[in-house]
Biopython code that builds the backbone (N, CA, C, O; Angstrom):
import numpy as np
from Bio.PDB.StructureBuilder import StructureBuilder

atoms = [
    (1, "UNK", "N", (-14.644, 18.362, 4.636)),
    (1, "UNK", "CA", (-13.879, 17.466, 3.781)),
    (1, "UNK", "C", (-13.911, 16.071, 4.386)),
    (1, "UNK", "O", (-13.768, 15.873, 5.593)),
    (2, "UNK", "N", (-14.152, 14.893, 3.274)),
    (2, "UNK", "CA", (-13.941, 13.693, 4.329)),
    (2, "UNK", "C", (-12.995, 13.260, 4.911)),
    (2, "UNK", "O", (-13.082, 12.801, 6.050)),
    (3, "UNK", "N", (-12.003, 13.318, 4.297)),
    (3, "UNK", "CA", (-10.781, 12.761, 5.096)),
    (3, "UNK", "C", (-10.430, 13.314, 6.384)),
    (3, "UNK", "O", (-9.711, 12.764, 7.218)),
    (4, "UNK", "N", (-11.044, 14.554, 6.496)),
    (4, "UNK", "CA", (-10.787, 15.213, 8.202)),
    (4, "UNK", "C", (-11.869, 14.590, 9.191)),
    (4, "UNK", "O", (-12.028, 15.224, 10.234)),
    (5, "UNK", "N", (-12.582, 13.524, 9.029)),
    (5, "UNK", "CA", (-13.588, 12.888, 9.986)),
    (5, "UNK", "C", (-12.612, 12.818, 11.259)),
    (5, "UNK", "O", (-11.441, 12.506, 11.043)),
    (6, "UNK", "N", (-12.896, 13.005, 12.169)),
    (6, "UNK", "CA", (-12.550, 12.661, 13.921)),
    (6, "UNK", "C", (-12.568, 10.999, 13.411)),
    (6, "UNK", "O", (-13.176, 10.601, 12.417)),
    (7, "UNK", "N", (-11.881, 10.276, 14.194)),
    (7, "UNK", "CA", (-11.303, 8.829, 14.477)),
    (7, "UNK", "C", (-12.505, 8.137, 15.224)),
    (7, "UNK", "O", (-12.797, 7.019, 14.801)),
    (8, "UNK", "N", (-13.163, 8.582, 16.156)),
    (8, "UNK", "CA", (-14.592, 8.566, 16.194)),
    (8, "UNK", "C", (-15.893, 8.286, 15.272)),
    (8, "UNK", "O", (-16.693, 7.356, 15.368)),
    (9, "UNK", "N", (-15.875, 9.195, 14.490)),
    (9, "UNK", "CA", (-16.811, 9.824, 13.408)),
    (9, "UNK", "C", (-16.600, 8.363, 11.988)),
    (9, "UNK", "O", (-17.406, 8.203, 11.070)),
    (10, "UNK", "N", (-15.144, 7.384, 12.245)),
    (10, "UNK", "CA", (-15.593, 6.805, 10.899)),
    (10, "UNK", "C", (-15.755, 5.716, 11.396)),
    (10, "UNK", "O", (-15.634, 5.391, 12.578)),
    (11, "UNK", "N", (-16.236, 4.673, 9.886)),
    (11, "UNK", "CA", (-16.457, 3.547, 9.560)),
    (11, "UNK", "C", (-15.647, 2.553, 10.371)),
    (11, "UNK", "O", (-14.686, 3.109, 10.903)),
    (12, "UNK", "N", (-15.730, 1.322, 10.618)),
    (12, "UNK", "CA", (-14.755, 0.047, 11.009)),
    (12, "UNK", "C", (-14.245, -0.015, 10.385)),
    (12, "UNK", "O", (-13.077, 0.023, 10.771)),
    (13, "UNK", "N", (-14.428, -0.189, 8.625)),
    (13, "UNK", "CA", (-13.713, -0.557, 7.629)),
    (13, "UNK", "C", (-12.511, 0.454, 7.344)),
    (13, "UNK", "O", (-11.413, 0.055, 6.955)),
    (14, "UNK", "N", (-12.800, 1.742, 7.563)),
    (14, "UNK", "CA", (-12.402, 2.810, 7.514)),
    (14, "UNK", "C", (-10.825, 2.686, 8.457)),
    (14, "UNK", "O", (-9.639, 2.709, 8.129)),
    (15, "UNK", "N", (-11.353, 2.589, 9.388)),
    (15, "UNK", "CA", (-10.202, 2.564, 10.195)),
    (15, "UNK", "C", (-9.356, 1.007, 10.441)),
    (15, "UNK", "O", (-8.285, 0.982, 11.047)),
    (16, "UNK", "N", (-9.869, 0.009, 9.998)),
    (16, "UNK", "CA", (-9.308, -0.727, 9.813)),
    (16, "UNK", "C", (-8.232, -0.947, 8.510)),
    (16, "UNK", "O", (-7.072, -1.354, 8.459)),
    (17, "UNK", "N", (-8.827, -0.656, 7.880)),
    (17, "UNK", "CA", (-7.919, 0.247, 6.449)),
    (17, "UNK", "C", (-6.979, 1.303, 6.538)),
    (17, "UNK", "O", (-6.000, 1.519, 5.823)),
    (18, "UNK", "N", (-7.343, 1.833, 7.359)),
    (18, "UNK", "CA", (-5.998, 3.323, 8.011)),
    (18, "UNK", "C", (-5.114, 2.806, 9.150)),
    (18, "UNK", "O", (-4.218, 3.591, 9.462)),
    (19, "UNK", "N", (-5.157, 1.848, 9.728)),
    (19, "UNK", "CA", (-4.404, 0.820, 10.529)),
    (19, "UNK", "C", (-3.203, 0.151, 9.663)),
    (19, "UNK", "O", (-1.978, 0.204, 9.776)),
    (20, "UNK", "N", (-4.163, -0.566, 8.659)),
    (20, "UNK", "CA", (-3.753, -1.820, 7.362)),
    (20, "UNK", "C", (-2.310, -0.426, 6.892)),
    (20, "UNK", "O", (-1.141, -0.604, 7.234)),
    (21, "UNK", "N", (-2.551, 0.236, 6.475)),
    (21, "UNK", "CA", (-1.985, 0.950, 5.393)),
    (21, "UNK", "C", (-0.867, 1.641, 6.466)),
    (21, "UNK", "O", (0.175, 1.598, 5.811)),
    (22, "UNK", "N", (-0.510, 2.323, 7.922)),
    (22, "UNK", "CA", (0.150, 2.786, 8.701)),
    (22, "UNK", "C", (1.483, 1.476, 8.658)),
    (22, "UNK", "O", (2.668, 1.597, 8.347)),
    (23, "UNK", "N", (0.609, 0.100, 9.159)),
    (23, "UNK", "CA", (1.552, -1.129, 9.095)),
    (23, "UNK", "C", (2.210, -0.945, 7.749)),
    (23, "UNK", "O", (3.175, -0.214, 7.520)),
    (24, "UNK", "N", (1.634, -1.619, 6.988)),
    (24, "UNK", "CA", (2.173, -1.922, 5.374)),
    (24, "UNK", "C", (2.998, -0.321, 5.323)),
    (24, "UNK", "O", (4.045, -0.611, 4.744)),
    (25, "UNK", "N", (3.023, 0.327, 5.454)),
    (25, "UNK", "CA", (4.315, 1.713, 5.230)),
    (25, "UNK", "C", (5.257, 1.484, 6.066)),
    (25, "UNK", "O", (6.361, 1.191, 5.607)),
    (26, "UNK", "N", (5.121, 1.536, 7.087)),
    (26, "UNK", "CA", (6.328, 0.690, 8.443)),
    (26, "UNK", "C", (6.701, -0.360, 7.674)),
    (26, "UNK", "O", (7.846, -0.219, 7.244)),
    (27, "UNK", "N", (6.201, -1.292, 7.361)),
    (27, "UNK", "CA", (6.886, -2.776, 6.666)),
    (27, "UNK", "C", (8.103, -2.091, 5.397)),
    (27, "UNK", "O", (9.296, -2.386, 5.331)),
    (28, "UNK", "N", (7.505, -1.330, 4.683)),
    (28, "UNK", "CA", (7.977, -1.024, 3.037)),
    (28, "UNK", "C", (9.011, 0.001, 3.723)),
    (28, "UNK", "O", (10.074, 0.012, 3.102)),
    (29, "UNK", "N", (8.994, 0.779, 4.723)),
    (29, "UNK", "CA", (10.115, 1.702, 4.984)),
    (29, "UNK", "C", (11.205, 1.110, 5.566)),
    (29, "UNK", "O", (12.375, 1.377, 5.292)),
    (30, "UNK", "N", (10.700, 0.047, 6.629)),
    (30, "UNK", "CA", (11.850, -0.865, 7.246)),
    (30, "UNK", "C", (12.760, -1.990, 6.232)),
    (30, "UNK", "O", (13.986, -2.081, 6.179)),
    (31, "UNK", "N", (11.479, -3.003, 5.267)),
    (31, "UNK", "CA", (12.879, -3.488, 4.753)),
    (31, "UNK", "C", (12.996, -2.774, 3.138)),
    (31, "UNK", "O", (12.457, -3.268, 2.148)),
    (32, "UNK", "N", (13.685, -1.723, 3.138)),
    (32, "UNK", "CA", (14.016, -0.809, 2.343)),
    (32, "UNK", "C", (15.049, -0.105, 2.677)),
    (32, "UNK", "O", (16.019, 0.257, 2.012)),
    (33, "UNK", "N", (14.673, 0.112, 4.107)),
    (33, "UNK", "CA", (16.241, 0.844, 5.003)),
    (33, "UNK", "C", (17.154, -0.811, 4.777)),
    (33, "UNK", "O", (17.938, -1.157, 3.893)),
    (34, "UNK", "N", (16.725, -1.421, 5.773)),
    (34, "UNK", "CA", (16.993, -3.043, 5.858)),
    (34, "UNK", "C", (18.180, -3.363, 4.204)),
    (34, "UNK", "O", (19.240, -3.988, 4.241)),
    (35, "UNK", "N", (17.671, -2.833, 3.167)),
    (35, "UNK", "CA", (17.564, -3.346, 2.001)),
    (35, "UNK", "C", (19.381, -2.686, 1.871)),
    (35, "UNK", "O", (20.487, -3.207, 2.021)),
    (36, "UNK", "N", (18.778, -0.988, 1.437)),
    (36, "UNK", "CA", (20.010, -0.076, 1.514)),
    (36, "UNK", "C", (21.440, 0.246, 2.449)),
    (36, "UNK", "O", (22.416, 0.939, 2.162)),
    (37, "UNK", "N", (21.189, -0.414, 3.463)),
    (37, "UNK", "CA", (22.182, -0.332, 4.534)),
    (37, "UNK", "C", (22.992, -1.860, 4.353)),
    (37, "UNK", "O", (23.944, -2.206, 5.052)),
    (38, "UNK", "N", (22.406, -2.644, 3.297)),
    (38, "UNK", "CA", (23.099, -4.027, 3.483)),
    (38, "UNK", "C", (23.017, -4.872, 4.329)),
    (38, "UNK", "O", (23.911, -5.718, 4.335)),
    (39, "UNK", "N", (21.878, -4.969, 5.402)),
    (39, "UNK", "CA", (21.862, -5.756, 6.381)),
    (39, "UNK", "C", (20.861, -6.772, 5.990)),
    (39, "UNK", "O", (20.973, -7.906, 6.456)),
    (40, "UNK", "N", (19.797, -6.454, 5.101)),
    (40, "UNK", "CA", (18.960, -7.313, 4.371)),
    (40, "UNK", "C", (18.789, -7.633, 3.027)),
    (40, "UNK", "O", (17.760, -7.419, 2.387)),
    (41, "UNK", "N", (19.943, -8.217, 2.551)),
    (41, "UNK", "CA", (19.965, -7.841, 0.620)),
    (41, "UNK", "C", (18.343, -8.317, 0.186)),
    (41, "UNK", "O", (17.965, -7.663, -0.785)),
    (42, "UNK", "N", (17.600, -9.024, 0.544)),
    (42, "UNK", "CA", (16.248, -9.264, -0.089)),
    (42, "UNK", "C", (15.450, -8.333, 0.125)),
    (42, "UNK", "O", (14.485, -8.235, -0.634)),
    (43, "UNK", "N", (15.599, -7.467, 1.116)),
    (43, "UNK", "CA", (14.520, -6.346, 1.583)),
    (43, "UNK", "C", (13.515, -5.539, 0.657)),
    (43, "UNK", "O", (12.329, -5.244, 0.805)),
    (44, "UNK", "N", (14.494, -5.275, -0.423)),
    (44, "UNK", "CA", (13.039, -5.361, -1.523)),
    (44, "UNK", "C", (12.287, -6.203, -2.430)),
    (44, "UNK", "O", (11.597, -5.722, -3.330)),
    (45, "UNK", "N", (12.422, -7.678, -2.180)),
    (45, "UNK", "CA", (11.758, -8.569, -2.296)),
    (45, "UNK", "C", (10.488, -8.293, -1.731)),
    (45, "UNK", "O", (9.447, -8.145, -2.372)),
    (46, "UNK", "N", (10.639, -8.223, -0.330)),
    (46, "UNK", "CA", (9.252, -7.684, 0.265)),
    (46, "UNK", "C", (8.288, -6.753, 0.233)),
    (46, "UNK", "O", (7.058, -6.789, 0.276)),
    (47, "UNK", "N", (9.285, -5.719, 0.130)),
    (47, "UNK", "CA", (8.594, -4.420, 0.270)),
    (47, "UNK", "C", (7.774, -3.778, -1.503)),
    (47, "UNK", "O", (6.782, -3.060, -1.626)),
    (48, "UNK", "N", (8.693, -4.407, -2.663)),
    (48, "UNK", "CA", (7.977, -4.172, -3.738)),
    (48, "UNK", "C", (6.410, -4.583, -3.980)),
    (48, "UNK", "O", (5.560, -3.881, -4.528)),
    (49, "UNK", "N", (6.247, -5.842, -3.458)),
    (49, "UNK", "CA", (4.744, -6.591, -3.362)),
    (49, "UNK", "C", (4.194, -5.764, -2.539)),
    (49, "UNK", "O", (3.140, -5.329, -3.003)),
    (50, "UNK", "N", (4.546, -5.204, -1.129)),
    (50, "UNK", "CA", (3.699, -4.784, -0.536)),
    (50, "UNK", "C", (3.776, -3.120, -1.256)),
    (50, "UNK", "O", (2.884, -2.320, -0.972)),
    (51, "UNK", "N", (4.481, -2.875, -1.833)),
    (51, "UNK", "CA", (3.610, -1.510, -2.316)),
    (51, "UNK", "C", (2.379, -1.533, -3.142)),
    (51, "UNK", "O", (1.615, -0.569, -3.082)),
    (52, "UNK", "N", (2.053, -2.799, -4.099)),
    (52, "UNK", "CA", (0.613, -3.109, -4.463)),
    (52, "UNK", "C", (-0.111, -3.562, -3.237)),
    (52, "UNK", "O", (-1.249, -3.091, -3.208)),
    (53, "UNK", "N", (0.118, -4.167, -2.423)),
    (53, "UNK", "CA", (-0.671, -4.173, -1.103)),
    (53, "UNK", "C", (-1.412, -2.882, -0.436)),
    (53, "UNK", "O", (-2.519, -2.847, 0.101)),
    (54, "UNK", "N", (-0.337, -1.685, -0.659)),
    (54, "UNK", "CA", (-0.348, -0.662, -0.270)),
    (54, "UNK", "C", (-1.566, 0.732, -1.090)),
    (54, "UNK", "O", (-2.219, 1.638, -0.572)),
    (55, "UNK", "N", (-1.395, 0.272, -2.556)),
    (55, "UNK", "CA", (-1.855, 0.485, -3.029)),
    (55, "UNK", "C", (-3.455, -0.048, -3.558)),
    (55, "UNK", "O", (-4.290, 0.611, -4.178)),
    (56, "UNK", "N", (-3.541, -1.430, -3.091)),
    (56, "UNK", "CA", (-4.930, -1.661, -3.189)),
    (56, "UNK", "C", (-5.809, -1.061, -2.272)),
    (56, "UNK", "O", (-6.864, -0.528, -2.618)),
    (57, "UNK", "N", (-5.315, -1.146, -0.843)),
    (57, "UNK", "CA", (-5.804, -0.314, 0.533)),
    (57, "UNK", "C", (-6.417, 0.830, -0.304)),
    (57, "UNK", "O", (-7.607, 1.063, -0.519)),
    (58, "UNK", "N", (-5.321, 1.486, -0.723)),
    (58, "UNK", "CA", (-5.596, 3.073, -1.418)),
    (58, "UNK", "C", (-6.751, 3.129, -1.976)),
    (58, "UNK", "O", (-7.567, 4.032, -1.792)),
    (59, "UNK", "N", (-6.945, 1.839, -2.938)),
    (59, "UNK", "CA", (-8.103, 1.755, -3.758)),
    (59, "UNK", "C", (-8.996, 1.658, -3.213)),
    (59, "UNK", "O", (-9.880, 2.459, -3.518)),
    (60, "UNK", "N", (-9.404, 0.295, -1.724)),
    (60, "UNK", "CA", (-10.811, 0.269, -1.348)),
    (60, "UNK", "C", (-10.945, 1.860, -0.226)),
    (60, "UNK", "O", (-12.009, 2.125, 0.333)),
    (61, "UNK", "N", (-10.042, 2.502, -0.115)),
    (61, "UNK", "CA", (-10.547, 3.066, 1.002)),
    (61, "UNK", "C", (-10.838, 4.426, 0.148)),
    (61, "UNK", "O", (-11.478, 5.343, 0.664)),
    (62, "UNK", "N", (-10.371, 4.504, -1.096)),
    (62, "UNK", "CA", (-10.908, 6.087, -1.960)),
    (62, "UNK", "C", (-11.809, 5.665, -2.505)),
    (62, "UNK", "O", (-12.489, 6.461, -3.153)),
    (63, "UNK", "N", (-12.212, 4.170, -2.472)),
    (63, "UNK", "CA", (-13.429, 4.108, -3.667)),
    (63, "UNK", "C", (-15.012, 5.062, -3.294)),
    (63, "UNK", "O", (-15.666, 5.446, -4.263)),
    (64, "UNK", "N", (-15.426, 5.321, -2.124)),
    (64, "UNK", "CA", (-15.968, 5.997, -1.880)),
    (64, "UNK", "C", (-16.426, 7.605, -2.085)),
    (64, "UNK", "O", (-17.465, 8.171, -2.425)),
    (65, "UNK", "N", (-15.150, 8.000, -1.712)),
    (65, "UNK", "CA", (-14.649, 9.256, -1.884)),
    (65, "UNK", "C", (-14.271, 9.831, -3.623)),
    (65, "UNK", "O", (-14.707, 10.842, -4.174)),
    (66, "UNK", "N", (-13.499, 8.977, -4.078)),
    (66, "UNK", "CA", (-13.180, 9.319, -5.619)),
    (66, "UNK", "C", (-12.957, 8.364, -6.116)),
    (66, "UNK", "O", (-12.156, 7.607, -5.567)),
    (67, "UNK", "N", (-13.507, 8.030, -7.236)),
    (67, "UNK", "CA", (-13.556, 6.886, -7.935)),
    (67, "UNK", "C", (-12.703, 6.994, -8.929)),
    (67, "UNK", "O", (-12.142, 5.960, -9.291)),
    (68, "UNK", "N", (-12.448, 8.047, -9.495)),
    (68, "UNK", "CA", (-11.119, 8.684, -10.516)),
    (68, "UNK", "C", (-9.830, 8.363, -9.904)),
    (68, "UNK", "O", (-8.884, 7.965, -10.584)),
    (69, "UNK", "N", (-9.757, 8.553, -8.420)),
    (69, "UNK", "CA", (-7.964, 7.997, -8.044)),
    (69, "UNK", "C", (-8.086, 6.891, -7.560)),
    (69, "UNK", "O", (-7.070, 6.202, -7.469)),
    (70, "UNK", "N", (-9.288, 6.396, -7.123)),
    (70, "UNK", "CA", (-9.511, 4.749, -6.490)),
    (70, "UNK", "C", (-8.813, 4.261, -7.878)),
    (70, "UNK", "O", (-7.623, 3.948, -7.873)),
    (71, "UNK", "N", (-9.595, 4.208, -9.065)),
    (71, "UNK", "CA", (-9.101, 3.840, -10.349)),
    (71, "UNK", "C", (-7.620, 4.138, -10.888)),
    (71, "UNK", "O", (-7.121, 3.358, -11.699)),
    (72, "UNK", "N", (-7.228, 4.765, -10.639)),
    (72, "UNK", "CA", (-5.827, 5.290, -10.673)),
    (72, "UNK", "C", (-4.632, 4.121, -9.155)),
    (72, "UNK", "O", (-3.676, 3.347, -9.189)),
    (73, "UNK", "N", (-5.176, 4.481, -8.524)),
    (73, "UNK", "CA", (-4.631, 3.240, -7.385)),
    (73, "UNK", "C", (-4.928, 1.866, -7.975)),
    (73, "UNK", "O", (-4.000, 1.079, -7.796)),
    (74, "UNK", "N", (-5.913, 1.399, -8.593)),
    (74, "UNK", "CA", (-6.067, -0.004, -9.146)),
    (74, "UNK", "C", (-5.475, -0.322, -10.117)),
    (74, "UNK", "O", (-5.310, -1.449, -10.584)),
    (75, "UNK", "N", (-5.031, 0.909, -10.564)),
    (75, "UNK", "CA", (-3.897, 0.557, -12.003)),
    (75, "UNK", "C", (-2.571, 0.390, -11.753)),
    (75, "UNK", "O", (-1.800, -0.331, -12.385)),
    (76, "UNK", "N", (-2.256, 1.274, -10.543)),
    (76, "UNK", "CA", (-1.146, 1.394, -9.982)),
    (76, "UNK", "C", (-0.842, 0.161, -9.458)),
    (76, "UNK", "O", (0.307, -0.121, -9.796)),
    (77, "UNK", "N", (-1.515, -1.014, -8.550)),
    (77, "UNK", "CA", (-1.585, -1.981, -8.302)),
    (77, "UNK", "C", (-1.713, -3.077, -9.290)),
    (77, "UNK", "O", (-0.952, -4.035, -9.157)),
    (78, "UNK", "N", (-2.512, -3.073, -10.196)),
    (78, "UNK", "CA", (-2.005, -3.846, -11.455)),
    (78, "UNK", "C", (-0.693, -3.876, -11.944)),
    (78, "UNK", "O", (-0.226, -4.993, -12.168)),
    (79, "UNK", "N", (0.064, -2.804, -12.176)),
    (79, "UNK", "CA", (1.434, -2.588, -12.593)),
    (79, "UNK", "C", (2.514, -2.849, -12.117)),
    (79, "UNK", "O", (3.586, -3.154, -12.639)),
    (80, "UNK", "N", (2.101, -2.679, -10.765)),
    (80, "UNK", "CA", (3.080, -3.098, -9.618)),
    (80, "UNK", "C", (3.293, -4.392, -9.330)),
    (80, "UNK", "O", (4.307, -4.804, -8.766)),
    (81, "UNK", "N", (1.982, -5.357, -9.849)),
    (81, "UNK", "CA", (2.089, -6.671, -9.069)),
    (81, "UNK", "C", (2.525, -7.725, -10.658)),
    (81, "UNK", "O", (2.744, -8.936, -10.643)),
    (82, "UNK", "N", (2.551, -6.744, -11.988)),
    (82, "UNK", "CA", (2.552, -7.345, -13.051)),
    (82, "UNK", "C", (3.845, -7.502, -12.887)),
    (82, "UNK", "O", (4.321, -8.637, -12.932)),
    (83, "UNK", "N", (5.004, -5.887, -12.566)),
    (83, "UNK", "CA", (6.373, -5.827, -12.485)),
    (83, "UNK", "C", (7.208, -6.816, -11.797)),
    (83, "UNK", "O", (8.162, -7.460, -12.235)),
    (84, "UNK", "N", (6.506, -6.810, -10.292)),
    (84, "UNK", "CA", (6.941, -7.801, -9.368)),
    (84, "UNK", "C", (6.899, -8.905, -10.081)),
    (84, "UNK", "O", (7.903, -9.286, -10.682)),
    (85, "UNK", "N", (5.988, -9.434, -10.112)),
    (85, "UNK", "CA", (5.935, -11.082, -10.702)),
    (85, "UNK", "C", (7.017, -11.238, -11.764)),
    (85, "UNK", "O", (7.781, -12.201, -11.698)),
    (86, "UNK", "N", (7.111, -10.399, -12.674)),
    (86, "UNK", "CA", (8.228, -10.225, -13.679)),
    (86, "UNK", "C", (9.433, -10.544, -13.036)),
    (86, "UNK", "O", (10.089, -11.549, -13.309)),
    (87, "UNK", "N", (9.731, -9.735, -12.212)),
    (87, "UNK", "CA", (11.105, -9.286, -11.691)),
    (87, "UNK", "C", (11.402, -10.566, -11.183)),
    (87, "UNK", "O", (12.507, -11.038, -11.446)),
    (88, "UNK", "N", (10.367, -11.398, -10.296)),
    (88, "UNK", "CA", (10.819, -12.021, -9.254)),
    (88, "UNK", "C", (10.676, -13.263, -9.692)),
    (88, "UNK", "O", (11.157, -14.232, -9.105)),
    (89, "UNK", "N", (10.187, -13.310, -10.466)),
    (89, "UNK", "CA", (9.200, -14.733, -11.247)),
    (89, "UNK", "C", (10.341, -15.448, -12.295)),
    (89, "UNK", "O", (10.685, -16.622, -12.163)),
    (90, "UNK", "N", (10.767, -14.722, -13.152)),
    (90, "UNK", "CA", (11.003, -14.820, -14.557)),
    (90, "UNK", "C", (12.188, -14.975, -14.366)),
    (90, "UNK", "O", (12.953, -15.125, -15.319)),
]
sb = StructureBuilder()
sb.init_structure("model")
sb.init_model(0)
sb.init_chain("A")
sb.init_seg("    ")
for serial, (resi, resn, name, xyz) in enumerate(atoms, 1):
    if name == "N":
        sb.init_residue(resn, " ", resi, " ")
    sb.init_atom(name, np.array(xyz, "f"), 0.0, 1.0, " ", f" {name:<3s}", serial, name[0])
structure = sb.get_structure()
């Protein structure tokens, strides 16, 4: 299966992308706690954008592998960044 490659065994891009995406989840979990506990009322200011952040990752790093959920992640990221802008914009 690909996703079980040894850390060794992949790409730069690969793992630079599985780096990208470890951060960006730490970011979206922290100000979210941040958010809910009241210590950061904007906290999901941040963290909503970066879930299309999160989700584009998704996209370049499945495009390989499956192009059916890469595509599914690119929509997901369209929607997300249409909402945001809405929310935050308007």
């Amino acid at each position: 299966m690909y996703m079980k490659k040894r850390w060794n065994e992949r790409t730069k891009l690969e793992k630079i992308i599985g780096i990208s995406r470890i951060i960006v989840s730490l970011v979206i979990i922290y100000a979210s706690i941040m958010k809910f506990i009241n210590i950061w009322p904007k906290g999901l200011n941040i963290a909503i954008p970066l879930f299309a952040l999160y989700y584009l990752l998704e996209t370049i790093y499945n495009w390989k592998i499956d192009k059916d959920m890469a595509a599914l992640s690119l929509i997901m990221t369209i929607i997300i960044t249409v909402v945001s802008c809405a929310v935050f914009f308007l």
